[in-house]
Structures are given as C-alpha cells and as structure tokens.
N, C-alpha and C positions, 0 to 999 in steps of 0.2 A: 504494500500500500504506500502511496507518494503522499508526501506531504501536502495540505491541503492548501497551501498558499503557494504558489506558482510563481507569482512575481508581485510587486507592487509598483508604485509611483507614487510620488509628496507633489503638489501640485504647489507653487510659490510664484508670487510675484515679479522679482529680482532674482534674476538667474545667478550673476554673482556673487550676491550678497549670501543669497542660501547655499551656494557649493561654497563661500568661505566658510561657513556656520561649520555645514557639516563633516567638511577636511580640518577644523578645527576640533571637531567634538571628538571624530573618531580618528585623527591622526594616519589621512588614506585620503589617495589621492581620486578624486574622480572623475571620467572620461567623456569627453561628449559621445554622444551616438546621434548619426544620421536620420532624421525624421521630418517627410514637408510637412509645412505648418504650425512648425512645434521647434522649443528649444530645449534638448534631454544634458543630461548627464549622468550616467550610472555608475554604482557603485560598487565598487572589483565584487568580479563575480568568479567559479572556479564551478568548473564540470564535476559531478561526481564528489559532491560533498553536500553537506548538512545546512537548509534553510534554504531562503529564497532570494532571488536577483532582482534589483528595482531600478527607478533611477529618479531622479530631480525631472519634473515638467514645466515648462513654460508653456504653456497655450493660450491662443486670447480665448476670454467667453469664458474658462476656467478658472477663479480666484481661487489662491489661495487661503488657508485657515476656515474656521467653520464645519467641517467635514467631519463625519461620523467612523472615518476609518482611523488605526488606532493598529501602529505596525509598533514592533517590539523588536529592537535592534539585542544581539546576542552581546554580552561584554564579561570580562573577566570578573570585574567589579563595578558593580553600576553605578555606587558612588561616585568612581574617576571621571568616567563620560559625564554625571549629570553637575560637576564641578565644571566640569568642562562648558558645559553649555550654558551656564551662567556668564560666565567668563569671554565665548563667544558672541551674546547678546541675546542669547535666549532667557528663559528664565523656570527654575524651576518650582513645580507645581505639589509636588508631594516627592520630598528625599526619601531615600532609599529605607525600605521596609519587606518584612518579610513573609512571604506567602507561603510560610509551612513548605514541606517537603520539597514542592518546587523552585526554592532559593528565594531570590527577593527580586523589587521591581522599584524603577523612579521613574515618576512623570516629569515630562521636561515640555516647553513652548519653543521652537525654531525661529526665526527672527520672519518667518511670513506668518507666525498665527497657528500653526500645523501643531497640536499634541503628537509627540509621539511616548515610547515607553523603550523603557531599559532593561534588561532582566541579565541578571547574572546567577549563578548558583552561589555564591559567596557573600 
C-alpha cells in the first residue's frame, strides 16, 4: 500500500520571498520546475524513499494563506525548524508538543499566510 499523499503544493504570493522562508526553515535548496502559467519550485525530492514530493506555486487567481490543507514536513526535531521559522519571518503558532507514541508536532505560519506542521519523533 502507497502512501496516501502523493505530492503536495503551498500556494504563496511572492515566489521569492516564500522559497527564502523555506531554504531558510529547512536549510535545502529548492528548484524551479517548468510549468505555463504558473511559477513552481520544488523541494528535493529522491525516488524510492519515504513521504511525499511538492513544490512552492505561484499562480494568478490562486492566493495564498487561508486554505484548509495542512502538510506536515518530517524533521529531526521540530523545535529547530519551528525556531527557524520564526526567525525567517514566519511565526509560530503552537511550539513543539507531544502526540503520544507518535513523537511531537509544531505549528508554524510561512510568510504568505500558509499553516503548515512539523513532526519529529523527538
């Protein structure tokens, strides 16, 4: 059985602004990808490993923030990333806490508006 998330996309306003955020938060460089009508960048992605591949979208007609989706980046310690994302001009929304057996989780805000979440086992 494959994981149930396939890929994702953060929809943002400022394409730059949000690829500094998130080469800031997670220290990883990310890449444009070719799309008409649209301005991407995704975030290293590897065949034949664990989670799923996404990327930053600029679209018009698509704002960013507000959105009901709610992706959960993997991290060693989610403390470090949601320090991080303070510090790159996000801010966060609930520091790192623990969800029983499954390790712990931070909410953090991206500098277009976008929730995402952190989860670490640690």
């Amino acid at each position: 059985m494959a994981n149930p998330v396939g890929w994702f996309e953060i929809y943002v306003n400022d394409m730059e602004r949000a690829r500094a955020f998130y080469e800031a938060v997670f220290g990883q460089t990310l890449t444009a990808l070719e799309s008409p009508g649209m301005e991407m960048r995704a975030f290293p992605m590897a065949d034949q490993t664990y989670g799923a591949a996404g990327a930053l979208v600029c679209m018009p007609g698509f704002p960013a923030g507000g959105n009901s989706v709610l992706v959960y980046f993997s991290c060693a310690d989610c403390a470090v990333e949601a320090a991080r994302a303070a510090g790159a001009g996000g801010r966060v929304l609930k520091e790192k806490f623990s969800i029983g057996q499954y390790g712990f989780i931070a909410l953090v805000t991206d500098t277009e508006g976008n929730t995402i979440g952190l989860h670490s086992m640690q």
